[in-house]
VEXTI-880509 format. One record per atom (N, C-alpha, C): residue in three letters; y, x, z. Coordinates in steps of 0.2 Angstrom, whole numbers, plus 2048, in hexadecimal, padded with zeros to 3 digits. Layout:
N
ALAYXZ/...
***
This chain:
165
UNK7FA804800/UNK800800800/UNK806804800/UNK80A8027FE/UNK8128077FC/UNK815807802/UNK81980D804/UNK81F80C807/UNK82280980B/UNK825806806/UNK829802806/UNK8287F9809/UNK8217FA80C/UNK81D7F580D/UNK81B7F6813/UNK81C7EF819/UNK8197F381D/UNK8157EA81F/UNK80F7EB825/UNK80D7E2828/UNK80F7E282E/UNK8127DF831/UNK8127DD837/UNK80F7D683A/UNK8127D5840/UNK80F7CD840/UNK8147CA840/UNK8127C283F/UNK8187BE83C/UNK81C7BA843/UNK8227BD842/UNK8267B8845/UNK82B7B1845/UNK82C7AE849/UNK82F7A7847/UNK8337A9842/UNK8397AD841/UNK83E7AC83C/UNK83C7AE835/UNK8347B0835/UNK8317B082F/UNK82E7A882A/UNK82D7A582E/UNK82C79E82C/UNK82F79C826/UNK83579D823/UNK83A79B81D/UNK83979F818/UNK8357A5819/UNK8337A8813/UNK82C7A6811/UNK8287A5818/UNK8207A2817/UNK81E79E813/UNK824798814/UNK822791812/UNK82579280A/UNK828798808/UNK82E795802/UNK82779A7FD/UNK82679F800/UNK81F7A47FC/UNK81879E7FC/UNK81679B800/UNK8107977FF/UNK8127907F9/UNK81778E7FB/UNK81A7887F7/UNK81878D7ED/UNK81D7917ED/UNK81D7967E6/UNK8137967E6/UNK8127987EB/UNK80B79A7E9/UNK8067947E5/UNK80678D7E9/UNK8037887EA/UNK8057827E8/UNK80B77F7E6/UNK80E77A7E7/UNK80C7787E0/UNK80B77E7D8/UNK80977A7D2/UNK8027767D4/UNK7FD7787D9/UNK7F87787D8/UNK7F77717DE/UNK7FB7707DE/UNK7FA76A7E5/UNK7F876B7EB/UNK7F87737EC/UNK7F47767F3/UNK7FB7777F9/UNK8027777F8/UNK8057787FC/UNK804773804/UNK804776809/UNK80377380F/UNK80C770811/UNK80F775811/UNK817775814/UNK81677681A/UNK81D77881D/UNK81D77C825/UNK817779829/UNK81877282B/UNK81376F832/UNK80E772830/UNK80C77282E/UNK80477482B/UNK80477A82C/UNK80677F829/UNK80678582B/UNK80778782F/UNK80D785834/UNK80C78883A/UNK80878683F/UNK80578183D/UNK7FF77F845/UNK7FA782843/UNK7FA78683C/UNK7F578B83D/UNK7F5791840/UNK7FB79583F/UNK7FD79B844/UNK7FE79A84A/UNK80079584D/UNK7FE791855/UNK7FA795858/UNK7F6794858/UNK7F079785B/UNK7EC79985A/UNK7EF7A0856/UNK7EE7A9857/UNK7F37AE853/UNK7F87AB856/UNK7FE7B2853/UNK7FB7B9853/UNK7F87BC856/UNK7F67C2856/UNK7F07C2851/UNK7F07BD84C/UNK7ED7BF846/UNK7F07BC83F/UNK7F77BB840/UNK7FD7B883A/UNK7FF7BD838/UNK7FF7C1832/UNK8067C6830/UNK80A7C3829/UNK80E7C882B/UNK8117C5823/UNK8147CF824/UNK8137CF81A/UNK8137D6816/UNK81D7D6815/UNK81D7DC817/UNK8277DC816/UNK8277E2815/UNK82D7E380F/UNK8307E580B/UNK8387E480B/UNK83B7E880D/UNK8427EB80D/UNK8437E5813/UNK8427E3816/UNK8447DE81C/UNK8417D4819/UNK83D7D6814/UNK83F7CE811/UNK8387CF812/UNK8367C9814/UNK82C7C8813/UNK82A7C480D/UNK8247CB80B/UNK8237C9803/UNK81C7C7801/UNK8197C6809/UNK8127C480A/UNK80F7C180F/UNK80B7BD810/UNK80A7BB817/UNK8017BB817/UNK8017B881E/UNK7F87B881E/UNK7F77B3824/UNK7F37AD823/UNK7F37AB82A/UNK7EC7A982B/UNK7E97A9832/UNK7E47AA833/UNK7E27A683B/UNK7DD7A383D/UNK7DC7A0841/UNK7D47A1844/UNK7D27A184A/UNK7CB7A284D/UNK7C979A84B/UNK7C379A847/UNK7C0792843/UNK7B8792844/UNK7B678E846/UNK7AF78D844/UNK7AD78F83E/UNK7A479583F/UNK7A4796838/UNK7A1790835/UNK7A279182D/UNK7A078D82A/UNK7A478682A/UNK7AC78782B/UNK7B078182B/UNK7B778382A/UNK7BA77F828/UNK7C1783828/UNK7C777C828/UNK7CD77C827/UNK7D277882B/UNK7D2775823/UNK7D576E824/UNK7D6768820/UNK7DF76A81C/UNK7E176C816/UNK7E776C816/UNK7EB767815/UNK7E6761816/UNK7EC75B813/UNK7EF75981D/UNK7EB75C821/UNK7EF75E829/UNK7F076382D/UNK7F6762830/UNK7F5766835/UNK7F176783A/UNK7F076F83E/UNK7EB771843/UNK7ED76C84A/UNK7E876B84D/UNK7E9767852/UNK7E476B858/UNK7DF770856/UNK7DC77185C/UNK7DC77985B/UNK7DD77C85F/UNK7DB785862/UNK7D3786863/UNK7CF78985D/UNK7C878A860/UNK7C7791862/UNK7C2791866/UNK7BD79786A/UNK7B979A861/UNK7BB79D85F/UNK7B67A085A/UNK7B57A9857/UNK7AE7AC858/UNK7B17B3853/UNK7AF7B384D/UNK7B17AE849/UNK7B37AE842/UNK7BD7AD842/UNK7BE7B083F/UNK7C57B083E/UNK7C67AF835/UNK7C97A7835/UNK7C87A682F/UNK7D07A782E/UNK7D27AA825/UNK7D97AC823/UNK7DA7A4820/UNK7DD7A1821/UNK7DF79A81F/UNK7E379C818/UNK7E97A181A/UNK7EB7A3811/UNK7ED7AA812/UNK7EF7AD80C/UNK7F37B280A/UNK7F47B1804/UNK7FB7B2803/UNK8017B37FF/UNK8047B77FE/UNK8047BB7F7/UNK8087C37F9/UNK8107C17F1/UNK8137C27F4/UNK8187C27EB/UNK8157C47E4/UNK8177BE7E2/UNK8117C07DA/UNK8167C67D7/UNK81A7C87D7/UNK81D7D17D5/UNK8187D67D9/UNK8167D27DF/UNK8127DA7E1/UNK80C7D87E1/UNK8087D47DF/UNK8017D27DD/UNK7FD7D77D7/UNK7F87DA7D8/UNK7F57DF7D3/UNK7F87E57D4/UNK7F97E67D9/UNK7FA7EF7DC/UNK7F77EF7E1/UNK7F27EC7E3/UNK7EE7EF7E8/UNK7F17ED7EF/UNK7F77E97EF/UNK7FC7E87F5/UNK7F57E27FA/UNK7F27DC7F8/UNK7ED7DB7FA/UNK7E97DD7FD/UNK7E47E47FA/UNK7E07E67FC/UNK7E57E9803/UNK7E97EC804/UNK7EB7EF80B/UNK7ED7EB80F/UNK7EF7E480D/UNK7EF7DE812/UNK7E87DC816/UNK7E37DD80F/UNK7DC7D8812/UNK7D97DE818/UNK7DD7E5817/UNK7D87EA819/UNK7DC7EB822/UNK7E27EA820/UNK7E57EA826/UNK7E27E582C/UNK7E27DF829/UNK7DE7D982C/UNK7D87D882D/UNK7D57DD829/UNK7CC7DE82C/UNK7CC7E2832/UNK7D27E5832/UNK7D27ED838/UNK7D47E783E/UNK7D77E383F/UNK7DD7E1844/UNK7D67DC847/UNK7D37D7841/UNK7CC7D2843/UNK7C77D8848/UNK7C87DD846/UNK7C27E0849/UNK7C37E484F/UNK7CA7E5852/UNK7CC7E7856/UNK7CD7E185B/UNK7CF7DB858/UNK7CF7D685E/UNK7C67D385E/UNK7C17D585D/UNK7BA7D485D/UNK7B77CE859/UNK7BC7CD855/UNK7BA7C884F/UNK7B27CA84D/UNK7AE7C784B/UNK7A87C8848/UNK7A67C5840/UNK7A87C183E/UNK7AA7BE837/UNK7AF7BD834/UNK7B47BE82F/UNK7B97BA82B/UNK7B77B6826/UNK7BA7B1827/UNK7B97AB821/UNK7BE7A981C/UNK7BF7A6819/UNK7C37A3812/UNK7C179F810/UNK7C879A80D/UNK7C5797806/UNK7C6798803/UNK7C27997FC/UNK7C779C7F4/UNK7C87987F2/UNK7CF7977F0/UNK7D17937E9/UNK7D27967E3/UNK7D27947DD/UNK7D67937D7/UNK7D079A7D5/UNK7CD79A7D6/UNK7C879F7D4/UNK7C87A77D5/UNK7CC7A77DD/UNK7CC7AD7E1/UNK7C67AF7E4/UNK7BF7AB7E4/UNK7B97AC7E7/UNK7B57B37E3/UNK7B77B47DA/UNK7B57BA7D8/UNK7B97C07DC/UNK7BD7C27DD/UNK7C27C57E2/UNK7BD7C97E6/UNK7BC7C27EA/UNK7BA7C47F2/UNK7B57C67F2/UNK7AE7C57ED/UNK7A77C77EC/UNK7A87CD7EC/UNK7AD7CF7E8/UNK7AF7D87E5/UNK7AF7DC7EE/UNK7B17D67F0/UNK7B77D87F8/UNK7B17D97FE/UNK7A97D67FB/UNK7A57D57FF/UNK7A47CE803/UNK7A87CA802/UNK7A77C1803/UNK7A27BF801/UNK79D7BB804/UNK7987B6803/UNK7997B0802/UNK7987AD7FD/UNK79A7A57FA/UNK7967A3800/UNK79779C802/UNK794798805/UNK793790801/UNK7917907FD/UNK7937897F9/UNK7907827FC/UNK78C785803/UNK789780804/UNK78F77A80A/UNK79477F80A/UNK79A77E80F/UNK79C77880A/UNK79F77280D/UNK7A276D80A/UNK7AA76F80D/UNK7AD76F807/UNK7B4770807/UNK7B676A807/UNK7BF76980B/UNK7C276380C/UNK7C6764803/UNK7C675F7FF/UNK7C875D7FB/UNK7D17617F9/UNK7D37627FF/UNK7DB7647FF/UNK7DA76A7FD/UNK7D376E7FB/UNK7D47747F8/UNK7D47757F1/UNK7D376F7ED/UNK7D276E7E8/UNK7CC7707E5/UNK7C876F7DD/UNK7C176F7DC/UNK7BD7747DC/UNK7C177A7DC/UNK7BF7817DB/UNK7BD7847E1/UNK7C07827E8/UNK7C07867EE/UNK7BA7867F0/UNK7B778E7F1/UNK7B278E7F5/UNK7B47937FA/UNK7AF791800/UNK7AE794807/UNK7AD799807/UNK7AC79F809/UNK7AC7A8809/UNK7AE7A8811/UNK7A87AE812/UNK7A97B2817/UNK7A57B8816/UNK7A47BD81C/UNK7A37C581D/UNK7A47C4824/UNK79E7CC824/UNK79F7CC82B/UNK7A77D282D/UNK7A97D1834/UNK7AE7D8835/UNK7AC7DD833/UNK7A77DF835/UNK7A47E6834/UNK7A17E782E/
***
């Protein structure tokens, strides 16, 4: 990852970038959540939220939540319960489609496999849309197609997970 780039974790006065990056990301495709939905997802586990910054402006985010494996959150709502779990599923990542295809993801997801693995995570999970589950196979992700996806993910999304280690 460049420079000029660095992850932290996300804080409140990052929300306006969040929402306006997942919107660009999402919004053709019918998948945007908007703020309430997002943020009841980093509710209950900031210390697994980052968002990727470049000159003071954030140009990527990651959110991520402890989920039952084999399930993952509904986006047509918001989070409503904090679970006990060591799977830590990334609910999204968005990087600026300018910096997409430089490898700025790979130092995102590598960051965040370090961070899963320090807080004793034991699985990370996902679901792929729009046909980012070729991606994640490369990355080491195991489809799970037997997992029923909530509809709000549209036709394509399937389930993926890995172990942390």
């Amino acid at each position: 990852m460049g420079e000029d780039l660095r992850i932290r974790l996300l804080a409140d006065g990052d929300w306006d970038a969040v929402v306006a990056l997942e919107y660009d990301a999402y919004a053709a495709d019918g998948l945007s959540e908007g703020r309430e939905a997002l943020q009841s997802r980093a509710l209950g586990s900031p210390e697994t939220c980052f968002v990727l910054e470049q000159g003071g402006t954030v140009r990527g985010y990651l959110l991520s939540l402890p989920y039952p494996p084999l399930r993952c959150p509904d986006l047509a709502r918001a989070e409503d319960a904090v679970h006990e779990s060591g799977n830590l599923h990334v609910h999204d990542l968005v990087i600026a489609e300018d910096l997409r295809g430089r490898e700025v993801a790979l130092g995102f997801i590598r960051h965040f496999r370090e961070r899963a693995e320090e807080l004793g995570f034991e699985r990370i999970s996902m679901v792929a849309v729009r046909g980012a589950d070729i991606l994640l196979r490369l990355l080491g992700y195991r489809a799970h197609r037997e997992v029923a996806v909530p509809a709000s993910y549209g036709r394509r999304a399937v389930y993926m997970s890995m172990p942390v280690r």
